[in-house]
PLY file of the C-alpha trace (Angstrom):
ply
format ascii 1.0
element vertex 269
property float x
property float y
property float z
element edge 267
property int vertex1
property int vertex2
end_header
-5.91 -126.17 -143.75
-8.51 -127.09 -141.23
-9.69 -130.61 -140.80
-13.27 -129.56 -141.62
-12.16 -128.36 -145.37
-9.85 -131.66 -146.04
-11.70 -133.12 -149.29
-13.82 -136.10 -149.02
-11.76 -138.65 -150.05
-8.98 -137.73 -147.08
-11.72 -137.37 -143.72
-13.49 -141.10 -143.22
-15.81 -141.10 -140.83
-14.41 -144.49 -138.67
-16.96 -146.18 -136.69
-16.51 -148.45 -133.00
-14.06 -151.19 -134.10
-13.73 -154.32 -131.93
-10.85 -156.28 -132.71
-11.05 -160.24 -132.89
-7.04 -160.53 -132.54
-4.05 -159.18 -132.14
8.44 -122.88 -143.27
10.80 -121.66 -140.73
11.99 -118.41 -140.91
15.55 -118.26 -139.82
17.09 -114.43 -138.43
20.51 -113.29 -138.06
20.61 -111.38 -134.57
24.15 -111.01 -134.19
23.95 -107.15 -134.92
21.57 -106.66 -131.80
22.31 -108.76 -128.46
18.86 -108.28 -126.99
17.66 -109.98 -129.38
19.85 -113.07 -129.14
19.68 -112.78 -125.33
16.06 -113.48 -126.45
16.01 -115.46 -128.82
18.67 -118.13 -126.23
15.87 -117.64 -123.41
13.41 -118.52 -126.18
15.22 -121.88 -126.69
15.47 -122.45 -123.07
11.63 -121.74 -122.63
10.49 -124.51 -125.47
12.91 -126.92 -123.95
11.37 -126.95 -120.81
8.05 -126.97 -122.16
8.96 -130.02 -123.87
10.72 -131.69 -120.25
7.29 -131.07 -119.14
5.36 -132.51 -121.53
6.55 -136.18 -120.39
5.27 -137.14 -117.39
6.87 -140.50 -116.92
10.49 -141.27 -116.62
12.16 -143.09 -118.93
10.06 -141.89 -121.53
12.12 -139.41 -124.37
11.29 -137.60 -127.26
12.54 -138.66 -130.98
12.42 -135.32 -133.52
12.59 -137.72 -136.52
10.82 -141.13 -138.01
10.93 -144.58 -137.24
14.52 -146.43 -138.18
14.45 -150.11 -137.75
18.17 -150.85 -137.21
17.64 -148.70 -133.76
14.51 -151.02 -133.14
14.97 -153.93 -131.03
13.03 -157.57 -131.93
10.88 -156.52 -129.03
7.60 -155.59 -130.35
4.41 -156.94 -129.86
1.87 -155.34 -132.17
2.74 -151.98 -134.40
-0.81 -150.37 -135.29
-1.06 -147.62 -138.39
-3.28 -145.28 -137.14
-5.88 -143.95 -139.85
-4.36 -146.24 -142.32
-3.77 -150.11 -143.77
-1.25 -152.54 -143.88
2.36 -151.42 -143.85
4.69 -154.02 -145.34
8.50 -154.15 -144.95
9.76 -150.60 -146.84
13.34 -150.18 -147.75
15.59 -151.02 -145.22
13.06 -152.24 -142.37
11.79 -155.29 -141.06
8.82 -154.48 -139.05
5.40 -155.28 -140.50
2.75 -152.68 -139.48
-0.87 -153.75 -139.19
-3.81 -151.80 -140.45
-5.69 -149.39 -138.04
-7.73 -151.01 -135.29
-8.11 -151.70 -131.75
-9.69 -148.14 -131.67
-13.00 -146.61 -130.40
-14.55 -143.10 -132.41
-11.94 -140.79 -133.52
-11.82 -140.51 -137.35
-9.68 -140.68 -140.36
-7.10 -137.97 -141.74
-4.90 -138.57 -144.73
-2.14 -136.98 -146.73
-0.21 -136.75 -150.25
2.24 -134.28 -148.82
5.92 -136.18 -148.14
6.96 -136.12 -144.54
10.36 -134.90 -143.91
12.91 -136.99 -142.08
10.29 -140.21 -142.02
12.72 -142.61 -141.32
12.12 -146.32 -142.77
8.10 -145.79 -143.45
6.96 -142.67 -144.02
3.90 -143.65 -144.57
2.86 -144.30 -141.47
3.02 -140.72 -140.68
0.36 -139.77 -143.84
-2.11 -140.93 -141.98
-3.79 -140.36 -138.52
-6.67 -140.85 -136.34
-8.00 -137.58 -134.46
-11.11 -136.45 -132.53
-12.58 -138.21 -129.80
-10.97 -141.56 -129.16
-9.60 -144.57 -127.46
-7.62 -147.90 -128.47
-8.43 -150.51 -126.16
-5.80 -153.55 -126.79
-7.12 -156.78 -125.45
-5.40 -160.39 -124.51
-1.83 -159.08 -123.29
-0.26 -161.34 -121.14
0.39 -159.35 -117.42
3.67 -157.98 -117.09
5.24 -155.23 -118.01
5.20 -153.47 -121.73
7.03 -150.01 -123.63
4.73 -147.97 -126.01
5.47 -145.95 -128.68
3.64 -143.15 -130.10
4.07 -141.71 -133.26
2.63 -137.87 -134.36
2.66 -135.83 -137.64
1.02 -132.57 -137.70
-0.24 -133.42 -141.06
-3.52 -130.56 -140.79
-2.59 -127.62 -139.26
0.51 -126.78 -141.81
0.96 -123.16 -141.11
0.72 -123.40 -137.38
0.30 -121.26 -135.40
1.08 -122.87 -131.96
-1.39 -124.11 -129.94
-3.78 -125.32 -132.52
-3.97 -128.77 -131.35
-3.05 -129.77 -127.42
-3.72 -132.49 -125.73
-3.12 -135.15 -123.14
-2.40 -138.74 -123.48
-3.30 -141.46 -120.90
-2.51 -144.84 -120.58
-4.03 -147.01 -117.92
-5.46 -143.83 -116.48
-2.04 -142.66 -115.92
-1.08 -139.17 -117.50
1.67 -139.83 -119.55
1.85 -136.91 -121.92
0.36 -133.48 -120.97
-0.05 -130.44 -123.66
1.49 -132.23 -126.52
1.85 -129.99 -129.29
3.29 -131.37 -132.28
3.59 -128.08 -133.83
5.33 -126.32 -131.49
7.96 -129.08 -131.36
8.94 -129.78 -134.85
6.56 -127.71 -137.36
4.31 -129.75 -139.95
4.72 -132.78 -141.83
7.31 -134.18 -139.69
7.23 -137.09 -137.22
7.77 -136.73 -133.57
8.30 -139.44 -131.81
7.51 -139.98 -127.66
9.07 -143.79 -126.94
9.64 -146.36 -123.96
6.25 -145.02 -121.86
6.44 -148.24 -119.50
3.05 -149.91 -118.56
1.99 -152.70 -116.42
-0.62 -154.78 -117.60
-2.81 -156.18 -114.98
-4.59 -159.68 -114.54
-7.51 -157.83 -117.07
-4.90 -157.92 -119.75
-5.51 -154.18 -120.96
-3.83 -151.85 -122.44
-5.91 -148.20 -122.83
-4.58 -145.22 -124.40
-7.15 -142.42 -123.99
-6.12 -139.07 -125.86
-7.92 -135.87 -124.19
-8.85 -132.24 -126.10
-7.11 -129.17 -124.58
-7.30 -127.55 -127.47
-8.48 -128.40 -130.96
-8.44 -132.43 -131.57
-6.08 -134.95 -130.60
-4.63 -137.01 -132.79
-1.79 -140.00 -133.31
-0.41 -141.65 -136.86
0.87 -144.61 -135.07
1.12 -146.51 -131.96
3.66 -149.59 -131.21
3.66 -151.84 -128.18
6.97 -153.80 -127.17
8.09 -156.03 -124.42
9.50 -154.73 -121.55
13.18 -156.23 -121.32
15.26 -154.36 -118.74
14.17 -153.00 -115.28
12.83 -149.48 -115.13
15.89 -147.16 -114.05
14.58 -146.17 -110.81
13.99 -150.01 -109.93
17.66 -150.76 -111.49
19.12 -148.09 -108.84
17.35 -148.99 -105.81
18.52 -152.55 -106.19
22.47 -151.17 -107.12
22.25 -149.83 -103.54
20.94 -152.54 -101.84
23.19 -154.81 -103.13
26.33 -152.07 -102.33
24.89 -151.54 -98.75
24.68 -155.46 -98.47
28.31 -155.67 -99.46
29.57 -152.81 -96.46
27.45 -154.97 -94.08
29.07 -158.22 -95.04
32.32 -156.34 -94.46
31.53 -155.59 -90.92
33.63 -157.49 -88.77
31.75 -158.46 -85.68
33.49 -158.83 -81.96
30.87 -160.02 -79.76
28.16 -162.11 -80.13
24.35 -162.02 -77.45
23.85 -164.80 -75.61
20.18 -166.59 -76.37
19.28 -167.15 -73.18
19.86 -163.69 -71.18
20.87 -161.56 -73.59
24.35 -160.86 -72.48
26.76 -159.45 -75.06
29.82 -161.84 -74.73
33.56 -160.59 -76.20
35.43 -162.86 -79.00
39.00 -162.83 -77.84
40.66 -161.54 -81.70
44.08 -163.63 -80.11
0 1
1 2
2 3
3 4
4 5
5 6
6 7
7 8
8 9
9 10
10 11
11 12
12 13
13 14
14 15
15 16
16 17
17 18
18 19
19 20
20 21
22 23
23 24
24 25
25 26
26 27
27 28
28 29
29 30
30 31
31 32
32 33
33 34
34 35
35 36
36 37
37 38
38 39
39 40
40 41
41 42
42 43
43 44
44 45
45 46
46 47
47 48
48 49
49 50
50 51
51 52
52 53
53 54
54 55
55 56
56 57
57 58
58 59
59 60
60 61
61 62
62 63
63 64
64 65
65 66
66 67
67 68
68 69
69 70
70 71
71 72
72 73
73 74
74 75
75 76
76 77
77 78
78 79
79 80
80 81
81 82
82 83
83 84
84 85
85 86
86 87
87 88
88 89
89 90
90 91
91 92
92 93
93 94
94 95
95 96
96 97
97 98
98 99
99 100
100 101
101 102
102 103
103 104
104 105
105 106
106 107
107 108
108 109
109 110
110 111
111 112
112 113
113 114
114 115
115 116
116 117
117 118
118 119
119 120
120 121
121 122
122 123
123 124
124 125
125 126
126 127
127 128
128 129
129 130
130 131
131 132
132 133
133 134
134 135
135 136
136 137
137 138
138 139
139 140
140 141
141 142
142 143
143 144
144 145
145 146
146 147
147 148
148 149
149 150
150 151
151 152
152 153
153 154
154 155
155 156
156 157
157 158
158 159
159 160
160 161
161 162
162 163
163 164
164 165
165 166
166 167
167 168
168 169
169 170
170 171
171 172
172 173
173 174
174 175
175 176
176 177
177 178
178 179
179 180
180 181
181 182
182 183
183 184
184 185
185 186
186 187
187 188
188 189
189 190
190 191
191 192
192 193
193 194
194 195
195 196
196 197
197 198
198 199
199 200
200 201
201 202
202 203
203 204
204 205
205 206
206 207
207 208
208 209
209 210
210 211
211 212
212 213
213 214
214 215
215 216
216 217
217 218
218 219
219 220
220 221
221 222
222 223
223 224
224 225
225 226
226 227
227 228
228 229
229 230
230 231
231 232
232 233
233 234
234 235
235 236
236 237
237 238
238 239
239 240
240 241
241 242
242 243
243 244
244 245
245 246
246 247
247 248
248 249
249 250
250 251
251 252
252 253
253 254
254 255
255 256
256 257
257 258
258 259
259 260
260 261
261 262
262 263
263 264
264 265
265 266
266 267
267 268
């Protein structure tokens, strides 16, 4: 269905909002090894389309919904995009505030049940998509992990390559040719988690989503503290301290005079 023919009552028009506070077909091809020669190179080709869709390290994929006991107590502000209020469901205990923080875009909404949607499906009914921006105000400086969370909730027959597009944050690419699609079909979440940002003494956080093809779009975007060192950062200071260690070790037999530089043996006797 395209997002021009959704009825009425599902496509909102949203204006500028400034915020005061916070079907698979399966085939057997055992009987012909071409085609599973293909079919394995096929795999291998969407994998590392998907490798190159992040563009950060540290960042992953998730091919299901949110679950809360895999959540830490970490998380600054949990926005529903296209949609309200999202009270504790089930099993979680995250609250989820209504859309906002956003600039143009509008609404999408669904009655169709998401597979695999974790502790709140709900959040994945709903989107924002078109032209738009959340601007998040007031974050103390430091650094910060977002989450984003996508549903192809529109385009439920595919094909591929119906909706691409790039996600920024900061300026910084951090997601480029996102297909939802192409990943895990329709009406199922994807999830892209732990994109590390450093908020600056203007205490911003922007996430601009850019058209490749058709009309971006997100269902839901969460923002937690930053509690361990990035990995890179956490290496680099492994090997200093292991390269500190070997010179400590060094046992020294002569020491330079301060006053002309002579190197002077210490007798080991």
């Amino acid at each position: 269905m395209a997002e021009s023919q959704f009825p009425n009552s599902y496509l909102q028009h949203s204006k500028f909002l400034t915020p005061n506070s916070w079907s698979c077909s399966f085939f057997n091809y055992e009987e012909d090894p071409k085609s599973s020669m293909n079919s394995e190179y096929e795999n291998e080709h969407e994998e590392d389309e998907v490798d190159s869709t992040l563009c950060l390290s540290g960042s992953k994929l998730i091919t299901s919904g949110f679950i809360s006991s895999k959540f830490k107590d970490n998380a600054v502000m949990f926005v529903n995009a296209g949609g309200g209020t999202v009270k504790k469901e089930g099993t979680s205990t995250v609250d989820v505030c209504g859309d906002s923080f956003f600039e143009g875009g509008d609404v999408l909404k669904t009655n169709e049940s998401i597979d695999d949607g974790g502790d709140m499906p709900s959040i994945y009914q709903s989107a924002r998509f078109g032209n738009f921006t959340y601007r998040f105000n007031e974050f103390p400086p430091g650094d910060y992990l977002v989450d984003l969370h996508f549903a192809e909730i529109v385009h439920t027959n595919g094909p591929k390559g119906m909706r691409v597009f790039d996600v920024f944050i900061l300026e910084d690419k951090v997601l480029s040719e996102l297909d939802i699609y192409s990943i895990v079909g329709a009406n199922k979440p994807l999830q892209v988690v732990d994109i590390r940002v450093t908020v600056g003494e203007d205490r911003v956080i922007i996430i601009r989503f850019e058209r490749v093809c058709g009309s971006p779009i997100v269902n839901g975007i969460c923002i937690k503290r930053a509690t361990e060192l990035p990995a890179r950062l956490a290496n680099l200071l492994i090997l200093l301290s292991s390269k500190l260690d070997k010179v400590s070790q060094v046992k020294c037999d002569y020491f330079i005079c301060n006053n002309c530089d002579a190197e002077m043996e210490i007798s080991s006797g």
